[in-house]
C-alpha positions, 0 to 999 in steps of 0.5 A, a space after each residue: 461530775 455526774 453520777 454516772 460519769 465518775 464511778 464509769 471513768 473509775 476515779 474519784 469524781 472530785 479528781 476528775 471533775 478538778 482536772 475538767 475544770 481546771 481544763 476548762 477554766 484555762 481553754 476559756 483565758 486561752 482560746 482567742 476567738 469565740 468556741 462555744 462552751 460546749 466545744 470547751 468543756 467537751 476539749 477539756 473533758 477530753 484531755 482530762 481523761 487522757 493522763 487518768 486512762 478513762 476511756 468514756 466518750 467526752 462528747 456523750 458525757 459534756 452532752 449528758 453534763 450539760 443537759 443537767 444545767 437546771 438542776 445545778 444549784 445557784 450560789 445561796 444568795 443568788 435568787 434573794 439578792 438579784 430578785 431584790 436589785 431587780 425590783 429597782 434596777 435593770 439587771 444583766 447576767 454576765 456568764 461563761 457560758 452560751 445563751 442557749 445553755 444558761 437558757 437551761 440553768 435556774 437563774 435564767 427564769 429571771 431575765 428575758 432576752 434584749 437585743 
């Protein structure tokens, strides 16, 4: 979780972020029609804080964890081999998120937008 997000909920940022991803993880398998990512990660946050007592707002702290997607690391080998298959190949990015949000992350600067 952010740095702001963890000390303000009182736990223990790994306890919480592996509640919300565990959360999240699951509404992602579960829901059968199409939920942005966004709407995921703000339920799952939302139902992370309820057993844990954190009275932070979930819509504010998904938007704030969000808008950190470019500083996220990529995997480590991520930029060296994909750089080096898309020297030969057409590449694509399969992603558990929407366009607009991977859009925000690292990897993005690599691909453009097809139809």
């Amino acid at each position: 979780m952010s740095a702001r997000i963890a000390p303000a909920s009182g736990r223990p940022g790994d306890e919480l972020y592996d509640r919300w991803d565990a959360l999240n993880k699951r509404a992602q398998k579960d829901y059968r029609e199409w939920t942005s990512y966004a709407t995921l990660a703000w339920t799952a946050l939302a139902t992370a804080y309820e057993p844990l007592g954190v009275r932070g707002d979930a819509g504010t702290d998904v938007d704030e964890l969000l808008a950190s997607l470019g500083d996220w690391l990529l995997w480590p080998d991520v930029e060296e081999h994909l750089l080096a298959l898309g020297r030969r190949y057409r590449i694509g990015v399969l992603s558990n998120v929407d366009d607009d949000l991977f859009g925000r992350t690292r990897a993005a600067r690599w691909w453009t937008r097809s139809s």
